[in-house]
C-alpha positions in Angstrom: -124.6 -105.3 -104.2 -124.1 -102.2 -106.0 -124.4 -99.9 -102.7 -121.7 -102.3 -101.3 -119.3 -101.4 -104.7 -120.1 -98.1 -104.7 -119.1 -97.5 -100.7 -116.0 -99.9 -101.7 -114.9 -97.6 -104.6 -115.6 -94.7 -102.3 -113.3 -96.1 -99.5 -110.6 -96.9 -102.1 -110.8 -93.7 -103.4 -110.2 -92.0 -99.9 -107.4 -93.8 -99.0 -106.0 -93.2 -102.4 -106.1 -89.8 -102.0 -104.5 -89.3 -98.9 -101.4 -87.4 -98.4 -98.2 -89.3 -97.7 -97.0 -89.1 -93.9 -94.0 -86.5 -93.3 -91.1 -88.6 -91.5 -90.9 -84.9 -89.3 -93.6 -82.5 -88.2 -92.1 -79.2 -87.0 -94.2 -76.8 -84.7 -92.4 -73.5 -85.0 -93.6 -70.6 -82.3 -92.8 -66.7 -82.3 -93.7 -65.7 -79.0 -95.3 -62.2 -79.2 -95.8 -61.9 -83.3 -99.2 -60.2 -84.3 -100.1 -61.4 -87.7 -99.9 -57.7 -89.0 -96.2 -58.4 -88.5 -96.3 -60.6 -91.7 -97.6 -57.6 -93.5 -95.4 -54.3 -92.0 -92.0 -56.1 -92.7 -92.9 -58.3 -95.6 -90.3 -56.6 -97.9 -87.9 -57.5 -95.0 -88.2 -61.2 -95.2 -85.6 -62.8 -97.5 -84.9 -66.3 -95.0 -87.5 -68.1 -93.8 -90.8 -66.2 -93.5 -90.6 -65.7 -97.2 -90.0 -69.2 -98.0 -93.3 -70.0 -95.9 -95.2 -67.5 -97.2 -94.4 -68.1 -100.6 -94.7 -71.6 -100.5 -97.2 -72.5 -97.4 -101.0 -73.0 -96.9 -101.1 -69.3 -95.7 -104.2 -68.1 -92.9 -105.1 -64.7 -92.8 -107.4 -64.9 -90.4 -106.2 -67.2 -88.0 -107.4 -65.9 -83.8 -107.6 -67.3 -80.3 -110.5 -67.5 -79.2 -110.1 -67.5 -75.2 -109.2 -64.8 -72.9 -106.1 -64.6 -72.0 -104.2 -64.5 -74.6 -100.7 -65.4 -72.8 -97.9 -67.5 -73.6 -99.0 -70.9 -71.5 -102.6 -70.4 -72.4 -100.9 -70.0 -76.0 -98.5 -72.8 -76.8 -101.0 -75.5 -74.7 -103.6 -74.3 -77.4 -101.0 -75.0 -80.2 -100.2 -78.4 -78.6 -103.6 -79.7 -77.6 -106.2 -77.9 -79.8 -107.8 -77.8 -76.3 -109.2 -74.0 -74.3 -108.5 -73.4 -70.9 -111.8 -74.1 -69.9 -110.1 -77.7 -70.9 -106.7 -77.9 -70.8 -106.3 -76.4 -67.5 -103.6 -73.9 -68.6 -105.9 -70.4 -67.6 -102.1 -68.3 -67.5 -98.7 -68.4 -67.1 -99.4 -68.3 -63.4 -102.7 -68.9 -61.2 -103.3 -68.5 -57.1 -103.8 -72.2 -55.8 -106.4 -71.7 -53.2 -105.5 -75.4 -51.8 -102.0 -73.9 -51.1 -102.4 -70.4 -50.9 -99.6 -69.6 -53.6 -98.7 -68.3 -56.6 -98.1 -71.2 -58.9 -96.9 -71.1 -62.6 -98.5 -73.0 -65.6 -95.3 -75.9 -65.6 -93.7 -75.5 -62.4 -92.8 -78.5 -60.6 -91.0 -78.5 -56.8 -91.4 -82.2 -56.8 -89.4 -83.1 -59.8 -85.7 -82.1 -59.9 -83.3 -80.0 -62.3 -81.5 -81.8 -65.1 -78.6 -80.2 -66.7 -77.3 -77.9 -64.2 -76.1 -77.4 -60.4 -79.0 -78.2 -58.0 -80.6 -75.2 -56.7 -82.8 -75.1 -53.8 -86.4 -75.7 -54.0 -88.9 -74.4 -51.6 -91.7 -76.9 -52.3 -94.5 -74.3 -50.4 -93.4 -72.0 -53.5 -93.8 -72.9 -57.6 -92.0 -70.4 -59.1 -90.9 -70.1 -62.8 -87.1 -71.0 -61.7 -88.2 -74.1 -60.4 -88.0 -78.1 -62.0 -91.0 -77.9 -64.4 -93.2 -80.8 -65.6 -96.3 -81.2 -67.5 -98.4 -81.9 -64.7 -100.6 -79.1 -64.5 -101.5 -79.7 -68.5 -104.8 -82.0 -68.4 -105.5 -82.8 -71.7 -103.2 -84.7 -74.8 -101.0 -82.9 -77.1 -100.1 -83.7 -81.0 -96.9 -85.5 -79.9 -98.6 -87.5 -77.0 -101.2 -88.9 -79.5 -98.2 -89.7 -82.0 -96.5 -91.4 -79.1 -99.3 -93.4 -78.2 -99.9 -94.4 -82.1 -96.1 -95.2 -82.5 -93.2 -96.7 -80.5 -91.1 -95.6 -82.8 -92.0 -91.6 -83.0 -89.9 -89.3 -81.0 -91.1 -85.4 -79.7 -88.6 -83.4 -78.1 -90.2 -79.1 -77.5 -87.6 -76.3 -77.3 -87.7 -72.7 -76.3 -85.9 -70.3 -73.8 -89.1 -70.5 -71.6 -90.1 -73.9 -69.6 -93.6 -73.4 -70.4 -93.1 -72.8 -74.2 -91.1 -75.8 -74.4 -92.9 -78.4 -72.4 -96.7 -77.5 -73.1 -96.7 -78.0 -76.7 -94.4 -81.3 -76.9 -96.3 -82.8 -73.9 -96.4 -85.9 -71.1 -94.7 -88.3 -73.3 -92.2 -86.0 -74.9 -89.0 -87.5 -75.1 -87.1 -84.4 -73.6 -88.2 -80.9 -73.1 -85.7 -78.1 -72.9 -85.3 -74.1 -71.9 -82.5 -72.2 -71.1 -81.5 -71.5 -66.8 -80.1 -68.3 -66.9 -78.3 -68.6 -63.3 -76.4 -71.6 -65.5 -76.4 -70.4 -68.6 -77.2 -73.7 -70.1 -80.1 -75.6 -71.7 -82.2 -77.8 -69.0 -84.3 -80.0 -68.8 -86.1 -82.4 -65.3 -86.4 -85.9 -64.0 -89.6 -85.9 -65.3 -88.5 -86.2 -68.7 -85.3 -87.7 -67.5 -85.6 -89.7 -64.3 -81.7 -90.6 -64.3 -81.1 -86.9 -63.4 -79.0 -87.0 -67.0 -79.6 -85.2 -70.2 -79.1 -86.8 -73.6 -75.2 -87.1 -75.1 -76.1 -84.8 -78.0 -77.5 -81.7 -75.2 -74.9 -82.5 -72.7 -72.5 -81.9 -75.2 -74.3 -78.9 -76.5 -74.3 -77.4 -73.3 -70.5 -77.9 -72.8 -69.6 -75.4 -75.9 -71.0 -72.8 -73.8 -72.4 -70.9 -76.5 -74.4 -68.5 -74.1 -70.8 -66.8 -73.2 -70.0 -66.3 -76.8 -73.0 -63.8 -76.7 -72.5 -62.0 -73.7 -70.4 -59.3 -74.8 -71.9 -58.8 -78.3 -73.6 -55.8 -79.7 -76.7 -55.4 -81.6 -75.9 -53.9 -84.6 -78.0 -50.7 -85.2 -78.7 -50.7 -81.8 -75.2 -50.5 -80.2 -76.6 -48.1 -77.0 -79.1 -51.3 -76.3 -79.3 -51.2 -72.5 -81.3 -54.4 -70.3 -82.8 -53.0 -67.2 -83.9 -54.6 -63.9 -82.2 -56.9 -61.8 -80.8 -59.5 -64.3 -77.5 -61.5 -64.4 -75.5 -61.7 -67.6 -77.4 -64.7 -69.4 -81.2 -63.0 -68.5 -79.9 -60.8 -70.9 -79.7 -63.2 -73.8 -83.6 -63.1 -73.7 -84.2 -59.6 -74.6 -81.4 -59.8 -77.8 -81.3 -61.7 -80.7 -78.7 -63.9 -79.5 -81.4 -65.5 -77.4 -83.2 -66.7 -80.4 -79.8 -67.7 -82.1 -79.2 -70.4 -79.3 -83.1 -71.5 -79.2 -82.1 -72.2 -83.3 -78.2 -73.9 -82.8 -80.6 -76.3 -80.0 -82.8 -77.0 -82.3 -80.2 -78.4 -84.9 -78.5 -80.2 -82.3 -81.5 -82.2 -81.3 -82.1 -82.9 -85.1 -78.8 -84.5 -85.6 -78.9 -85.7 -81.6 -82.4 -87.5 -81.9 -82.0 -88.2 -85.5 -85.7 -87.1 -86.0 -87.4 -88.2 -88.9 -84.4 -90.4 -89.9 -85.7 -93.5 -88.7 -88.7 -95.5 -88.3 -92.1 -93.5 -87.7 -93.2 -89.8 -87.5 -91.1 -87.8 -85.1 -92.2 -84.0 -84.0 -90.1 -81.0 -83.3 -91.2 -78.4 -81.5 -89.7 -75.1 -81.4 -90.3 -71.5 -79.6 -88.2 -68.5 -80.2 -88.6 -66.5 -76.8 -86.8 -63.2 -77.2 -89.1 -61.4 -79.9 -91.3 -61.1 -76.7 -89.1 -59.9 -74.1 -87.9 -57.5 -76.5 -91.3 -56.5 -77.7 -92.5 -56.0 -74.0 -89.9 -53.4 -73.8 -90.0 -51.4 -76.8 -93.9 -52.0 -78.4 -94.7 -53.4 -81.5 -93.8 -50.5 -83.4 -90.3 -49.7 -82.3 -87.2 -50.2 -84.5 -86.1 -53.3 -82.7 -89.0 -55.1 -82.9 -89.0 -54.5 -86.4 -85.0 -56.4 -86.5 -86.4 -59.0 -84.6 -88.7 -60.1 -86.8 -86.2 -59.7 -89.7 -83.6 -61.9 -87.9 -85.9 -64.6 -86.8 -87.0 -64.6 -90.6 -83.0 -65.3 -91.0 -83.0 -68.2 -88.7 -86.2 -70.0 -89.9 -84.3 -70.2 -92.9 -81.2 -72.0 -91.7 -83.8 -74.2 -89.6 -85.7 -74.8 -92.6 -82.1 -75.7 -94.5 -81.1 -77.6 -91.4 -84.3 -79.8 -91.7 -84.2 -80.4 -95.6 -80.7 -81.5 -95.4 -81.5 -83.8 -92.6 -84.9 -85.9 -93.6 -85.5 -84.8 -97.1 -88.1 -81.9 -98.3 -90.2 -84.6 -98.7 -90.5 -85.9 -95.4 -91.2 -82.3 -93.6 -94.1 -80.1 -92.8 -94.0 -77.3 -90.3 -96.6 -75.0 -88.6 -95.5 -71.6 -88.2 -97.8 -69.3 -85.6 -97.4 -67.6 -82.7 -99.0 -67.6 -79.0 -99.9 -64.2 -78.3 -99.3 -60.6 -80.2 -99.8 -57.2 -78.1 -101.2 -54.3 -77.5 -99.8 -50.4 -79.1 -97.9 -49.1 -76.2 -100.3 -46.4 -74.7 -98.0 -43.4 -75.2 -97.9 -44.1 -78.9 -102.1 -44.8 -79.1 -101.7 -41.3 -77.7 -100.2 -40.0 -79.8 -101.6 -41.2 -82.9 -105.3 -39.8 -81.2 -106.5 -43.6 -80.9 -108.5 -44.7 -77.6 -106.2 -46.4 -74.9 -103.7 -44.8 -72.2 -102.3 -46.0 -69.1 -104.5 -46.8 -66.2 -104.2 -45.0 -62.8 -106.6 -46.4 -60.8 -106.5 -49.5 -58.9 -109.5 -52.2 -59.8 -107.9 -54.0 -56.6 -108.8 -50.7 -54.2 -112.1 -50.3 -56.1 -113.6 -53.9 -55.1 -112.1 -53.9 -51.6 -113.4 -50.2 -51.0 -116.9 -51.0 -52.2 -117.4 -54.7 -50.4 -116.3 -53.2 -47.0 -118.5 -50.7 -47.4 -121.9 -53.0 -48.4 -120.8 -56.0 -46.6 -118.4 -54.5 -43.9 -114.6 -54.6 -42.9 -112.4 -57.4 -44.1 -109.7 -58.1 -46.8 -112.3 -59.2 -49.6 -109.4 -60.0 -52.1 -107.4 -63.1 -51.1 -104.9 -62.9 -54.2 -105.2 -60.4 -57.1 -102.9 -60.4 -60.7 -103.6 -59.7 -64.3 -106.9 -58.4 -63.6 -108.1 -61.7 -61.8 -109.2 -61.1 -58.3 -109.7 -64.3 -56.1 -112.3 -63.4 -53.2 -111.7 -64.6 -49.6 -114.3 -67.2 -49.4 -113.7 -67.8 -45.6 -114.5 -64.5 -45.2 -117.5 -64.9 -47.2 -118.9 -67.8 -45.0 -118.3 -66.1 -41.6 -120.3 -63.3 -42.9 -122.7 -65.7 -43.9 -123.2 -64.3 -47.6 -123.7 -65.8 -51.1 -120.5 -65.8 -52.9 -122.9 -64.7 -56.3 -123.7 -61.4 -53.9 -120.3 -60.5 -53.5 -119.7 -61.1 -56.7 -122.1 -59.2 -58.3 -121.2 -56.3 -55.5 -117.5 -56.6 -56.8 -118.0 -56.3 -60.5 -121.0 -53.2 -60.3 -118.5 -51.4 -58.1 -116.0 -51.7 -60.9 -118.8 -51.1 -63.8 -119.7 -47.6 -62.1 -116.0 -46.3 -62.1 -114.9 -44.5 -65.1 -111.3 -44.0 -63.5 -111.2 -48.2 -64.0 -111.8 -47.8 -67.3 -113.6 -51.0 -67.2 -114.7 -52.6 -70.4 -116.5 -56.0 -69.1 -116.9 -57.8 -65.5 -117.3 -61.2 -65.4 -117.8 -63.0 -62.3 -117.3 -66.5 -61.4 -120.7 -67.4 -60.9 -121.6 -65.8 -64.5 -119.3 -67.9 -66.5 -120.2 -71.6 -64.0 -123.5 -70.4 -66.0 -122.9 -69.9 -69.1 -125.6 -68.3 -71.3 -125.3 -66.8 -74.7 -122.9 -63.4 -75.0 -120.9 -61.9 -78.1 -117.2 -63.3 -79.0 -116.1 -61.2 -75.9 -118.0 -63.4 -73.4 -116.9 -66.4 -75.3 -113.7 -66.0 -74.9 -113.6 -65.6 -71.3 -115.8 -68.7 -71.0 -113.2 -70.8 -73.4 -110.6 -69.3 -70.8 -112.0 -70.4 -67.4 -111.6 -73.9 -65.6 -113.6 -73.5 -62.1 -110.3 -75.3 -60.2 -108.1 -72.3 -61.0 -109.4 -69.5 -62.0 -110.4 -66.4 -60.4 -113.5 -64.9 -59.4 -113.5 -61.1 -60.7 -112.4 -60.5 -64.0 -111.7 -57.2 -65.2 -111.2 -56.2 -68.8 -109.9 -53.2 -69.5 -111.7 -50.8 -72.1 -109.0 -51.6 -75.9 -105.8 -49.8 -75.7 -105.7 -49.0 -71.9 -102.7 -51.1 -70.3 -102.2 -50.6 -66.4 -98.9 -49.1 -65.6 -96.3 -51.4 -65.3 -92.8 -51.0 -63.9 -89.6 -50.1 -66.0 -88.4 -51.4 -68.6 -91.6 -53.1 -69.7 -94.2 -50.6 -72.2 -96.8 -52.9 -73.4 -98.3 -56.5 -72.7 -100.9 -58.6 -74.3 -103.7 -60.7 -72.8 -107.3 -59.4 -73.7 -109.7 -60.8 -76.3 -108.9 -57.9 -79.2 -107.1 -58.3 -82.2 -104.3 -56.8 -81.8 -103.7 -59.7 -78.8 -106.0 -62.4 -80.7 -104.5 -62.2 -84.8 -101.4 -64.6 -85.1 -99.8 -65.9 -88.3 -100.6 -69.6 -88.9 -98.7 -71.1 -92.0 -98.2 -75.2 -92.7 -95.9 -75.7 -95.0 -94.3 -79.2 -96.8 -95.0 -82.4 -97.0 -99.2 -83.0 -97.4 -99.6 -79.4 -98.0 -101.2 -77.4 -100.7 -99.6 -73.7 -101.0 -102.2 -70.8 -101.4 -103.8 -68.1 -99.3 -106.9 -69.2 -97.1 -108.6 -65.6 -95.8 -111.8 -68.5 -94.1 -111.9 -67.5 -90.4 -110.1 -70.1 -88.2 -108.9 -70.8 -84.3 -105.4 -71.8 -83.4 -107.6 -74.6 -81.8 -107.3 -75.8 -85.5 -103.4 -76.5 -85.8 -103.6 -79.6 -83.7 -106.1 -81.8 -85.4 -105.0 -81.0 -88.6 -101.9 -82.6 -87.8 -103.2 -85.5 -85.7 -105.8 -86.1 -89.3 -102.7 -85.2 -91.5 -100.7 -88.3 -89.3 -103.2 -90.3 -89.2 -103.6 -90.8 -85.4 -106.3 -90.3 -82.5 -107.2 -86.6 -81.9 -106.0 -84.7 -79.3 -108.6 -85.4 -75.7 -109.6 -81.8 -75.3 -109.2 -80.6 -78.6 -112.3 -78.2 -80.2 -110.9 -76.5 -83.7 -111.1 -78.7 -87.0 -109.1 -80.9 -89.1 -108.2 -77.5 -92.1 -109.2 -80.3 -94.8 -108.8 -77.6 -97.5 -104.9 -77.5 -97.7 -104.4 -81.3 -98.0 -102.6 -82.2 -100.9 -101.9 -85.6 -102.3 -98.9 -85.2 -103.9 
């Protein structure tokens, strides 16, 4: 009898002490925003990075632990709690042996365009321009499992990007936005929408035409601001603040549009400001612009964070701030400041094809090669009658014995279908393949070396070092006790905190931790 009182008082005493339910979760993603960034401008920050960091459950030492570290790969990890190796999501873009194409992480030649004239869709093609669904996404995110708990709960993702705006809300997502720069409007597709019609509250948005307000503005201190490449006027918009400006007026409109978390159950918001990355792509992470980016986008957290106050009450709001990627020095610059790294001349490509055609004899040994992936030709393979795990291994010493490569690790396919125990390095590659998609060379370059890339981009991100890995995560409001946590934790982390913080079913693929230690109960 007294065990049964004293696992009674016990129970009591748990649900006692746990934290009232926000009315609005808020997922808030810089794409391309290192962690050091929090540190360099801090004295900058007078909106809504200082609020967080004043006020939030602050991680210092917050990483992803897959390779690569890419925006896809990034905001499905925010969404899900889920790696690759789970989710599916190995890139932004993967070569589909079963079609022999290039497809991207969301595209969708199936589903239609909402929003915006009909453009034609070459269904033997799955480009980032295309309809975009959450198809390719194989596990649950935060919203889906808040969906499934509640009839009543509403999640609606936002961003300039399809993939940054679908992968973190989800398959049930009530709507999923991003910006079609041949329109110059916010879309959305009949997955979402089967009646080929977006919501009042975004049709309406769209009809201010907003976009064409920005087109002829300058960026202040940077009035000789030039956008290379073959762009139309609204690509622009995504390398410039204003493209960050309209990801925030969207946001406020699907507030006051979807009335989230002013009505019955928990609703989540979640939101992706695109540009800091284009911009950052073509200036490095220590360039002047960068620098205003991250000071405006501090500026319009702090009118979102008004926005949302005003709407459902401080009370009824907690937001996760982090990022999905940050980037490597730009070579030049590691250069110059005597650190390793530079730009890579040779081609890993011409090094496997050169050394398998000389072992194994003529053919075109690569099928499809990008980002350092290399898929083999496995027809070829089988008319020569080898073992794939040869080839393989042929590949990757080739690529291990040339210093012009600058290699730094080789993993093959059949190495990671194995597993076996490795440093952080090979865990991260393990956490980023799924055997479906992914390639069958993988080349990682030695830290700091970037291969060239064309004009105007300077630097990229992707690899397994810090400088990619380290990303801000900050929860904030409602359920949340303020303070500086320096623990170690994985992005992985951010989703079942919230799905234990809401009190519904974890995430399927989901591998981080419920972060227990910034519950509050006040």
């Amino acid at each position: 009898m007294l065990r049964f009182l004293s696992a009674l008082l016990i129970f009591q005493t748990a649900l006692a002490a746990a934290p009232p339910k926000p009315k609005l979760v808020v997922l808030i993603v810089i794409d391309q925003f290192p962690n050091t960034y929090l540190q360099r401008f801090r004295s900058e920050y007078h909106g809504g990075l200082d609020r967080l960091l004043r006020e939030g459950a602050v991680f210092t030492n917050a990483r992803y632990r897959q390779t690569p570290t890419v925006t896809a790969a990034g905001h499905s990890i925010i969404g899900t709690g889920a790696m690759p190796a789970v989710s599916g999501i190995i890139g932004n873009a993967w070569y589909d042996r079963d079609t022999r194409t290039i497809v991207t992480s969301v595209c969708d030649p199936h589903e239609k365009e909402v929003g915006a004239t009909g453009w034609a869709v070459n269904p033997q093609v799955c480009e980032d321009t295309d309809p975009a669904s959450p198809r390719r996404l194989l596990a649950s995110t935060v919203g889906d499992e808040l969906k499934m708990a509640s009839r009543d709960s509403r999640v609606v993702g936002i961003s300039f990007k399809a993939r940054s705006a679908i992968l973190p809300a989800g398959h049930m997502a009530d709507g999923a936005f991003w910006f079609d720069a041949r329109a110059g409007s916010f879309v959305s597709s009949t997955f979402f929408f089967p009646d080929g019609k977006l919501p009042a509250w975004a049709d309406q948005f769209n009809r201010r035409r907003l976009a064409d307000q920005y087109l002829d503005r300058k960026w202040a201190n940077f009035p000789k601001w030039t956008f290379e490449g073959k762009i139309n006027k609204y690509e622009r918009l995504m390398a410039s603040p204003w493209g960050n400006e309209l990801i925030e007026k969207m946001a406020e409109a699907a507030v006051a549009g979807e009335k989230l978390g002013q009505h019955a159950g928990t609703d989540l918001l979640s939101v992706s400001f695109s540009a800091n990355d284009a911009v950052g792509h073509q200036t490095g992470p220590d360039s002047p612009e960068v620098e205003d980016m991250a000071r405006r986008v501090d500026v319009l957290i702090g009118a979102l964070l008004t926005r949302l106050e005003t709407a459902v009450g401080p009370k009824n709001l907690t937001v996760v701030l982090t990022a999905d990627h940050g980037v490597a020095p730009v070579p030049a610059v590691n250069v110059a400041r005597r650190m390793p790294g530079g730009s890579l001349r040779a081609d890993p490509g011409a090094v496997i094809q050169a050394a398998l055609s000389q072992r194994f004899g003529e053919g075109k040994w690569i099928e499809n090669a990008g980002g350092g992936d290399y898929y083999l030709d496995h027809n070829l393979i089988a008319e020569k009658k080898l073992e794939r795990a040869d080839v393989e291994r042929a590949a990757a010493d080739a690529l291990l014995d040339s210093a012009a490569a600058h290699p730094f690790r080789v993993y093959t396919r059949t190495q990671l279908l194995n597993g076996g125990a490795g440093d952080f390095i090979a865990e991260s590659m393990r956490n980023g393949f799924y055997a479906r998609r992914s390639a069958d060379i993988f080349v990682l370059l030695e830290p700091g070396w970037l291969p060239v890339m064309p004009a105007p981009t300077q630097t990229s991100h992707s690899t397994p070092f810090s400088y990619d890995t380290h990303v801000p995560v900050i929860f904030w409001g409602q359920g949340i006790r303020r303070g500086r946590f320096d623990q170690e934790i994985a992005v992985n982390d951010i989703a079942p905190t919230l799905t234990t913080l809401l009190e519904v079913g974890r995430p399927s693929g989901a591998s981080g931790r419920a972060l227990a230690e910034i519950f509050s109960d006040n």
